[in-house]
C-alpha positions as CSV (number, residue, x, y, z in Angstrom):
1,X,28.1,10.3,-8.5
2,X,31.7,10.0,-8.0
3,X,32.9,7.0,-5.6
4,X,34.4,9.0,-2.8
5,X,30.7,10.1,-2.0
6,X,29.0,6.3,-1.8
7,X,30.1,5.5,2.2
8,X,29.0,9.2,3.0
9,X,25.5,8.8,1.9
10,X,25.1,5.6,4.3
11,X,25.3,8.0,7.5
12,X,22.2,9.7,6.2
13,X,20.2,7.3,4.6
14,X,18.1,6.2,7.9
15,X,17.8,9.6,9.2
16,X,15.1,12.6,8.8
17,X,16.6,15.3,6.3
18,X,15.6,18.7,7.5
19,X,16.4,21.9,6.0
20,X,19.3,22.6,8.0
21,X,21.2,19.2,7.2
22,X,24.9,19.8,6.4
23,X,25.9,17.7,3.7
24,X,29.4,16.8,2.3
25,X,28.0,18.3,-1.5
26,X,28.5,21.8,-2.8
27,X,26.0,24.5,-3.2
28,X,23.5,23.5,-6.0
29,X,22.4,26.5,-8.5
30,X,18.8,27.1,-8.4
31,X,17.5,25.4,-12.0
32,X,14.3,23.5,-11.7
33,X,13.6,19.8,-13.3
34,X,10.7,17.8,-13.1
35,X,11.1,14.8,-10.7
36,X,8.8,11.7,-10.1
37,X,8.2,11.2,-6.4
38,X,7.4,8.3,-4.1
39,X,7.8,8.0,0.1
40,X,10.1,5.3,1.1
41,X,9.0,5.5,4.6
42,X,11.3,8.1,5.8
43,X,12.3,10.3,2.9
44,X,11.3,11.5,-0.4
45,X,12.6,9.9,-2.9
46,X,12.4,10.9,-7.0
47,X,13.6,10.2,-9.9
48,X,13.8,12.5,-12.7
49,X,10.3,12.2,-14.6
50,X,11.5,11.3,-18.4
51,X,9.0,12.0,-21.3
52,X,8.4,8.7,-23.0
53,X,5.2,7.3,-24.4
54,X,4.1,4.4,-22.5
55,X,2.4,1.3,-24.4
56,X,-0.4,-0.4,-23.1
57,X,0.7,-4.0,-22.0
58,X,-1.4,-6.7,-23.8
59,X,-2.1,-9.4,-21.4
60,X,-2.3,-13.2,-22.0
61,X,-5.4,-15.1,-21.5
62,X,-4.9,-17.0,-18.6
63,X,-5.0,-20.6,-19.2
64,X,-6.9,-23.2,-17.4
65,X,-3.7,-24.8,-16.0
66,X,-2.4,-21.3,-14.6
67,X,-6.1,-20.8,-13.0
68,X,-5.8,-24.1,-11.2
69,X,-2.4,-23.4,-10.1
70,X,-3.2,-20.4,-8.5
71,X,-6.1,-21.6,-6.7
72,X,-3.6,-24.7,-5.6
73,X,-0.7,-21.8,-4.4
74,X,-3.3,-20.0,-2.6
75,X,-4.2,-22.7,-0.6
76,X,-0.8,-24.4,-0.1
77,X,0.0,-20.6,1.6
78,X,-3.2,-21.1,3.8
79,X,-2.2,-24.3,5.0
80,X,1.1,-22.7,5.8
81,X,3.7,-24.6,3.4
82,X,6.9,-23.7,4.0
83,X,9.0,-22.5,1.3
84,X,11.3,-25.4,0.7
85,X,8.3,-27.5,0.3
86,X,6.2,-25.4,-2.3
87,X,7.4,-26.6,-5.4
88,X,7.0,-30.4,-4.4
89,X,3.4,-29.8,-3.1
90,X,2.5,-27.7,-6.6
91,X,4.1,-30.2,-8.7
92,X,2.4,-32.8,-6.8
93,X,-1.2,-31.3,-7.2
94,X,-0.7,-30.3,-10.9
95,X,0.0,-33.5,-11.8
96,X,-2.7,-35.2,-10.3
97,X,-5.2,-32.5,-12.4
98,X,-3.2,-32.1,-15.3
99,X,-0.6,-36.0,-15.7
100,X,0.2,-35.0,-19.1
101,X,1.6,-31.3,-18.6
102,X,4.3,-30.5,-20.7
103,X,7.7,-29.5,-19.3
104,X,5.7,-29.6,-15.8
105,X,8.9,-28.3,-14.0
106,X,9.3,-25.5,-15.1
107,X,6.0,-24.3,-15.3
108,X,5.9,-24.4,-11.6
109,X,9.0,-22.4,-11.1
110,X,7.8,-19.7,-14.2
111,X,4.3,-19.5,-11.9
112,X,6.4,-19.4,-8.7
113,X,8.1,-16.8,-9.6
114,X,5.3,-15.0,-11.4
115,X,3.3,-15.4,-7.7
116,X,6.0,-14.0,-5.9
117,X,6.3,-11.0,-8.4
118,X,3.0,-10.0,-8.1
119,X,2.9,-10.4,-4.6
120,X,6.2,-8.1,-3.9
121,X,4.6,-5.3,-6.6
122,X,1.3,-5.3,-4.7
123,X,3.0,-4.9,-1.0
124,X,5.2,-2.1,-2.6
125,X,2.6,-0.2,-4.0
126,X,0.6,-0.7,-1.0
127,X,3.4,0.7,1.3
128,X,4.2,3.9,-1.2
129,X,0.9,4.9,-0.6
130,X,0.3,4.3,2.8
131,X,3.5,6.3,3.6
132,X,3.1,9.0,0.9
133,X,-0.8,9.8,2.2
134,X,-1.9,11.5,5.1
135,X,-3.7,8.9,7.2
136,X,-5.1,9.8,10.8
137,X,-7.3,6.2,12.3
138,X,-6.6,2.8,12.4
139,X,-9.7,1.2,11.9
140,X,-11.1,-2.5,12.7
141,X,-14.8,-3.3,10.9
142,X,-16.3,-7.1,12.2
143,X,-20.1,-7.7,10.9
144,X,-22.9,-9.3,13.4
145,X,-23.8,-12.4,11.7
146,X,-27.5,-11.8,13.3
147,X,-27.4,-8.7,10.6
148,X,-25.7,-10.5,7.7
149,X,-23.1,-13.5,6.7
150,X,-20.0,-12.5,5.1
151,X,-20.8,-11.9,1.6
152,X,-23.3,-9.2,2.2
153,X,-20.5,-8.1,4.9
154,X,-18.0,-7.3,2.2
155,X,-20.4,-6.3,-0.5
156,X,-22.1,-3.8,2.0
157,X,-19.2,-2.5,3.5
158,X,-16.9,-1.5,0.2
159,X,-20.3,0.2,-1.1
160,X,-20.7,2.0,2.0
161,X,-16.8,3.3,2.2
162,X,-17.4,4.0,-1.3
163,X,-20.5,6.0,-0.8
164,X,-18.5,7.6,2.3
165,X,-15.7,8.8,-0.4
166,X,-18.0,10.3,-2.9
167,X,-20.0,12.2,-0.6
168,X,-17.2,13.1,2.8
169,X,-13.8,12.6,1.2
170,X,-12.9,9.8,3.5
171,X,-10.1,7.7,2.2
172,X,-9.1,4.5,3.0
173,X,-7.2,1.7,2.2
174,X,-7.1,-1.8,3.6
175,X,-7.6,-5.8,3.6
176,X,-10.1,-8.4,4.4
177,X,-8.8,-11.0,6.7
178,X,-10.6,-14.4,8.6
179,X,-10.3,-14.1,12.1
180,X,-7.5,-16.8,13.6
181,X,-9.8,-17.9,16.4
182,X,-13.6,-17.9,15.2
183,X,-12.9,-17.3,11.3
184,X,-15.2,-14.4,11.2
185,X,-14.6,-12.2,8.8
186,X,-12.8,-8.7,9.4
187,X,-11.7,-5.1,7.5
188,X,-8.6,-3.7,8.7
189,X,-7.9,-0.1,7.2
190,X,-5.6,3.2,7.2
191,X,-8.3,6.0,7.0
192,X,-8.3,9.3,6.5
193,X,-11.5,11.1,7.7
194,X,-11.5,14.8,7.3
195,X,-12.5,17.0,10.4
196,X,-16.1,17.1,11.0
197,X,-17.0,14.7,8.6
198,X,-17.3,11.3,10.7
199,X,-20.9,9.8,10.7
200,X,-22.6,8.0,13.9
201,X,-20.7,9.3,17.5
202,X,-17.5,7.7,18.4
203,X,-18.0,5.7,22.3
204,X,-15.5,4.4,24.3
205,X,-15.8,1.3,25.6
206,X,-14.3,-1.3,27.8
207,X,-14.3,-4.4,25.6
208,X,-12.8,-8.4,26.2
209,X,-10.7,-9.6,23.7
210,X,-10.2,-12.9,22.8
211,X,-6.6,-13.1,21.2
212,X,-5.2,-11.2,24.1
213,X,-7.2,-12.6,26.6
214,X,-7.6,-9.0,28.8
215,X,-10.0,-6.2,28.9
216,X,-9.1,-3.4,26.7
217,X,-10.5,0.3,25.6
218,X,-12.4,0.7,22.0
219,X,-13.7,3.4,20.2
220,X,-17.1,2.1,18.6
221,X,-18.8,4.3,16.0
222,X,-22.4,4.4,16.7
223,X,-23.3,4.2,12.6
224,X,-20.9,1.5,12.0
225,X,-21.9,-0.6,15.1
226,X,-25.7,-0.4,14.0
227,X,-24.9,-1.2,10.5
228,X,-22.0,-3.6,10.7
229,X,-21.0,-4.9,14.3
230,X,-17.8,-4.8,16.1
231,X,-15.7,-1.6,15.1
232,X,-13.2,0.4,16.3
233,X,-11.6,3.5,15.2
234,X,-8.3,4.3,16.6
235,X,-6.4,7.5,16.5
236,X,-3.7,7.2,14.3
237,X,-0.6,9.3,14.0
238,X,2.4,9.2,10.7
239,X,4.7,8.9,13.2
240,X,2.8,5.3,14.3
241,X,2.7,4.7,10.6
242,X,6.7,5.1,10.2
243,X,8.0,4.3,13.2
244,X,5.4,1.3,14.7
245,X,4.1,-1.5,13.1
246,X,0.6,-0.7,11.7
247,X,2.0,-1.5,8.0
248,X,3.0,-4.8,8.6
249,X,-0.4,-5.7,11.0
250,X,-2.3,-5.0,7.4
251,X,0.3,-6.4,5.2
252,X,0.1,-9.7,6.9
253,X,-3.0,-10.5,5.9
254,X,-1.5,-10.3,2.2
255,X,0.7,-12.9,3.0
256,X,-1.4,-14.8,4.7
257,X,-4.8,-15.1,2.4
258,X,-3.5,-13.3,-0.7
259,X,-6.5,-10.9,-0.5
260,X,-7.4,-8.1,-2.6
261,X,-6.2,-4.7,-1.6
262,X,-9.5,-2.5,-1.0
263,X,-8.1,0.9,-1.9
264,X,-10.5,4.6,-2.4
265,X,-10.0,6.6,-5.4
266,X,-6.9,8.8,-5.6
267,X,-4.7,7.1,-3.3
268,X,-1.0,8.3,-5.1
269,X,1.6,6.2,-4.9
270,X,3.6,8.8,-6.2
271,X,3.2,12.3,-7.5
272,X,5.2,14.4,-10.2
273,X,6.4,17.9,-9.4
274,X,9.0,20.3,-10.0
275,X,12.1,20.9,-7.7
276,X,14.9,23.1,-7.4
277,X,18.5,21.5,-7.3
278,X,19.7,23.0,-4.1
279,X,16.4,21.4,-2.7
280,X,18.4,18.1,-3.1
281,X,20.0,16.5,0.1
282,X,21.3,13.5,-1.5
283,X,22.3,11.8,-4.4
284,X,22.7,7.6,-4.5
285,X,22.8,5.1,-6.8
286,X,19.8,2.4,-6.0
287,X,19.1,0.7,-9.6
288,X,19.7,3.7,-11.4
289,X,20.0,7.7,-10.3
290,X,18.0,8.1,-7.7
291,X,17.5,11.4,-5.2
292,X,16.7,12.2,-1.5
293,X,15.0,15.9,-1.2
294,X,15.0,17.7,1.9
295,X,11.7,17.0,4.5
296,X,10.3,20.5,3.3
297,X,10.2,20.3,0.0
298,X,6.8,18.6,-0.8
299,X,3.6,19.6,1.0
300,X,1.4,16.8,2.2
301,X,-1.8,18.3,1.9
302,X,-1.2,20.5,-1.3
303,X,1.2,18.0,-3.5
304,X,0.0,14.6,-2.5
305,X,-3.5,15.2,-1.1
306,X,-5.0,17.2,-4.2
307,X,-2.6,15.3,-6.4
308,X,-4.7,14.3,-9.3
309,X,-4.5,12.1,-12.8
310,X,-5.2,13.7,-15.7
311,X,-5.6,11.8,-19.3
312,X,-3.5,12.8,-21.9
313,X,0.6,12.3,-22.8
314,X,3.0,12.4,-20.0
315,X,3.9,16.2,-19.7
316,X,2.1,17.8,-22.6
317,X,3.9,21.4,-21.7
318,X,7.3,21.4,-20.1
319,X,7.7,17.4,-21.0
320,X,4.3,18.2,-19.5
321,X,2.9,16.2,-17.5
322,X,-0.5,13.9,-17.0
323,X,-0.1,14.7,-13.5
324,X,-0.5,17.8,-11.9
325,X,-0.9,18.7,-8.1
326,X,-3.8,21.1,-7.3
């Protein structure tokens, strides 16, 4: 992309990219390429999809030291270390377990940064698909401890969200968290539940909660509230997902207890499909080529809800691909 064009692209980076945008590029000839696509919360963004064989990664048996570490950098995040002090604390606590590990330095700043790493690939992942997928409640799951602790809580509940995508399509994706004022355990989830397939009846009520200290509305579903406890299921919009703050109520949690992401089958965090060139709005530079495609260009329900993986080499005919969109 030549220079000139770099400070035009910032005007139109935050904004929606309809059909109808006039941009400073000239008309693109219609010749197709295969581009791999992902939702940065506002636009589509792809990158052409290259046919190269991917390798396996082999992965290193974890060692005892690195097992113990991680339990100890788990709970220094619990206990709220601040950053400056984590490497002191670790250090500290390794060398108490293990006095004789060698070059102890940096192994804490090699498992630092290996935390971190992992941390930042999981929240990405988690926001590609939460922004790329049609999602339309918000939903809150707390179990009645007169019906079961919190192991059978979280064993139950994934089995019965599993069972609820095999057999009604729902989809979901979302985190287990301890409540901040009576540790009891919690679910929060995007969902997607398609039209007439919700179980149980879904009852307003008038409800006191505790963190806000005020009476406030819920929506209880009956089959969740016999099985489970505590529930709501809240209406939930893509606008809410891009423009409020949903995301970040989920990906707290992450941060906070470095829990498991609870994700359905089939969730895409991107898709692969084929696009004209005048159906690009932008071209930038972002670690690489990268481009912006108008808003119209993929459909949600066709390209990314129907988007399925397929075994066998990336893009068998045309490159082909071992994705395809149903």
């Amino acid at each position: 992309m030549k220079k000139k064009h770099k400070k035009r692209l910032l005007d139109y980076e935050l904004t929606p990219l309809p059909r109808n945008t006039k941009l400073p590029f000239p008309e693109r000839q219609k010749t197709a390429k295969w581009y791999k696509i992902y939702k940065d919360g506002n636009h589509y963004v792809g990158t052409y999809a290259i046919n190269h064989k991917h390798k396996t990664p082999i992965r290193e048996e974890i060692s005892e030291e690195q097992r113990y570490f991680d339990n100890q950098y788990l709970l220094a995040i619990q206990q709220g270390t601040k950053r400056n002090d984590m490497f002191l604390t670790l250090k500290t606590a390794m060398l108490e377990r293990y006095p004789d590990l060698k070059d102890a330095d940096d192994f804490i700043t090699d498992n630092i940064k290996r935390k971190k790493h992992n941390l930042f690939a999981r929240l990405k992942r988690f926001k590609r698909k939460a922004n790329l997928n049609l999602w339309n409640k918000f939903v809150t799951i707390t179990y009645d401890d007169k019906k079961m602790d919190a192991d059978t809580f979280r064993r139950k509940l994934r089995k019965c969200l599993s069972n609820l995508h095999s057999r009604r399509n729902w989809r979901y994706m979302g985190v287990f968290e301890l409540g901040e004022d009576n540790g009891r355990l919690h679910f929060h989830a995007l969902m997607y539940i398609p039209e007439d397939n919700m179980i149980g009846e879904i009852v307003e009520q008038k409800d006191y909660s505790t963190k806000q200290h005020t009476m406030q509305i819920t929506h209880s579903n009956t089959f969740f509230a016999e099985t489970f406890g505590r529930n709501d299921f809240e209406d939930l919009s893509q606008n809410e997902i891009r423009y409020g703050n949903t995301l970040e109520y989920i990906t707290k949690y992450i941060h906070k207890t470095n829990e498991k992401i609870v994700y359905s089958r089939g969730i895409a965090s991107e898709i692969y499909k084929e696009i004209d060139d005048c159906d690009i709005a932008i071209e930038m530079l972002d670690f690489g080529l990268k481009f912006v495609f108008f808003d119209d260009v993929i459909d949600t329900e066709k390209d990314v809800m129907h988007f399925t993986y397929l075994q066998g080499n990336l893009f068998d005919t045309y490159y082909s691909s071992k994705y395809k969109t149903g």
